[in-house]
N, C-alpha and C positions, 0 to 999 in steps of 0.2 A: 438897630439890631445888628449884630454881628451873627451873617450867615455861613461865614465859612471855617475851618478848623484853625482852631486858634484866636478865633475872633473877638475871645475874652478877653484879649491882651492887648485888645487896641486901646488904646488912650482917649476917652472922652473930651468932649471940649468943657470947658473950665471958664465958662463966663459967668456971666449972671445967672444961670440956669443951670442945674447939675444935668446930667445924662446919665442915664441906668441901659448897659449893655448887656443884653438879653441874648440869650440860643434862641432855637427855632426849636429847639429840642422840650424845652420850656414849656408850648403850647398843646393844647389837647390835639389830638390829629386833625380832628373836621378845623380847628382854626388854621393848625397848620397847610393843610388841601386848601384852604379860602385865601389867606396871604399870597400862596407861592401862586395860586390860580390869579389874583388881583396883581401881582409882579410881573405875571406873564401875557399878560391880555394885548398891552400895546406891541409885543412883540409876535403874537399870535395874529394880532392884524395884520401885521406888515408881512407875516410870511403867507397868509393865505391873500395878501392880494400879491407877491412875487408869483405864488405857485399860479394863480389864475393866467397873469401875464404869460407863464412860461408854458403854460398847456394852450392858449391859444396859440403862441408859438409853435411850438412843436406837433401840432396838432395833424397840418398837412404830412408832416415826417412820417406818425404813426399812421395813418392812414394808409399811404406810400405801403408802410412794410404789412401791417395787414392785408391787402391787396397781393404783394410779393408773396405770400403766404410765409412770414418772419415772424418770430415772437416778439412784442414787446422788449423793452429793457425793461426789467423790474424796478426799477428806480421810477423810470416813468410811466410804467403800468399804476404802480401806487401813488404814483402824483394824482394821477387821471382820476384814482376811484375815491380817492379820498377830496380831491376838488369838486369832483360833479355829483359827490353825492349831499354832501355841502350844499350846493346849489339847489339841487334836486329839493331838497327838505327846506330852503328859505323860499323857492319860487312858489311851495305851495301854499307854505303860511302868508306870503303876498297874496295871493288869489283868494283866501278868507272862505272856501268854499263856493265859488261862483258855480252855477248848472250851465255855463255855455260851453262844451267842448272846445270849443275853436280859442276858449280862453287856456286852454289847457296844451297847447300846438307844441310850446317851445321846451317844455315839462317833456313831453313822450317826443321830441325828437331827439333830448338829450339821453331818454332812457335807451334808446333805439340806437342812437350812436354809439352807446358803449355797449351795446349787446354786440352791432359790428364790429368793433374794436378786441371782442373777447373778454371785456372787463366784468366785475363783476362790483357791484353798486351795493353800500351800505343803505338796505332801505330801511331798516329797523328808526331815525329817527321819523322821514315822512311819514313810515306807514304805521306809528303812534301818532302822529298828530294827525290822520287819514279817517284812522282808527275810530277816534272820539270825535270828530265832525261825521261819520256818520252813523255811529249809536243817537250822539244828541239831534241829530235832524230826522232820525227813525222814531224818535223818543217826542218830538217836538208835529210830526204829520199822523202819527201810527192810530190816534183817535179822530183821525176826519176824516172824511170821504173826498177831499178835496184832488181830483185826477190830476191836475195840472201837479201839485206836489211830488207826486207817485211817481209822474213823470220824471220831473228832474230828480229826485231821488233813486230813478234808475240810470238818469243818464250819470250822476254820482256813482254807482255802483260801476258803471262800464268805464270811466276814467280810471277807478282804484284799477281794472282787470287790466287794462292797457298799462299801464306805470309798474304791472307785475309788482302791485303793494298786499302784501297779506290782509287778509279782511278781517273782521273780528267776527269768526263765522259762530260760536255758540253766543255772543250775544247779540248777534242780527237772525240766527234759526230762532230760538226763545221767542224774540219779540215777534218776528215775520207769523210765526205760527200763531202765538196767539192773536193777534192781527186779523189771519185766515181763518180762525175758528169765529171769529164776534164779530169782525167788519166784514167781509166781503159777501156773505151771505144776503146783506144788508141792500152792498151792491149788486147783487144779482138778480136780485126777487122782481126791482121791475123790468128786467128782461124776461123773465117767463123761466128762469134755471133756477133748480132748486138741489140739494143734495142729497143722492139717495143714500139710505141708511140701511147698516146693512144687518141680514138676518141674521146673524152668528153670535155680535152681541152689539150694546145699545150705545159703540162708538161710532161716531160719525164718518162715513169714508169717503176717499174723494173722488170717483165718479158722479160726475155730473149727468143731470140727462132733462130734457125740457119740460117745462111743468104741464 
């Protein structure tokens, strides 16, 4: 393919095989975006393991002038958020959703360090992929009474709040409440709690009071 202006005019090679030179202009756009994406990939590695090198580097410097009470350089402000957030979104897809906090340590010291640093962190991909790990694990316990789930499913809930990742709050209220109106009731009955109802009209409220 001839990518650049005038690239018509290059001379194919003339062997046993003819060659057809092509634009880029040629392609539909989404092929065009996939090529120029598949051209760039190896070079895309190389600069994001540079940039990693070069913020572990530089890292004591920014600190240093954070501390001074100094502004970043914008050059290396934007290294920082664009490396660690990077990071940030591969270490969690690594962890697959584990419930041990303590798996989650080097995740929330990176978010932490660049809350110190003044940075401000792309979480928009973690906190999609956050997102759908806990719809489907609210989606996968929300019909059992199983406590030990609930459990790590809040201890799930308190990592997103730590990592300052958006939650998907209408579709975790949705399910939570329905949940609270048809499960929990279920669990409380053999505790002696039941829910009083109230006299105004025939919906359910949620004062509790012992049976």
């Amino acid at each position: 393919m001839a990518l650049r202006p005038g690239g018509s005019g290059l001379t194919a090679w003339t062997g046993r095989h003819a060659a057809r030179l092509v634009r880029l202009r040629h392609f539909l756009p989404d092929e065009r975006r996939a090529i120029l994406e598949e051209m760039l990939v190896e070079t895309q590695g190389r600069l994001e393991s540079a940039g990693e090198a070069l913020c572990a580097e530089a890292l004591p410097a920014a600190e240093a002038m954070v501390d001074a009470g100094m502004d970043l350089p914008p050059w290396l402000a934007t290294l920082l958020e664009a490396t660690w957030s990077r990071q940030l979104a591969q270490g969690l897809e690594k962890l697959d959703g584990v419930t041990d906090p303590a798996r989650y340590a080097a995740t929330m010291e990176l978010v932490a360090q660049a809350r110190h640093l003044g940075l401000h962190l792309d979480l928009a991909p973690a906190g999609a992929w956050f997102d759908r790990l806990l719809v489907q694990r609210l989606e996968a316990i929300a019909d059992g009474s199983d406590v030990q789930a609930w459990q790590e499913y809040l201890e799930l809930l308190h990592v997103a709040t730590r990592l300052i990742l958006p939650l998907p709050e209408r579709a975790l209220q949705d399910r939570c409440s329905q949940c609270s109106g048809i499960e929990c009731p279920a669990w409380w009955r053999p505790c002696g709690i039941r829910r009083k109802r109230s006299t105004r009209s025939s919906r359910r409220s949620w004062p509790l009071r012992p049976g």
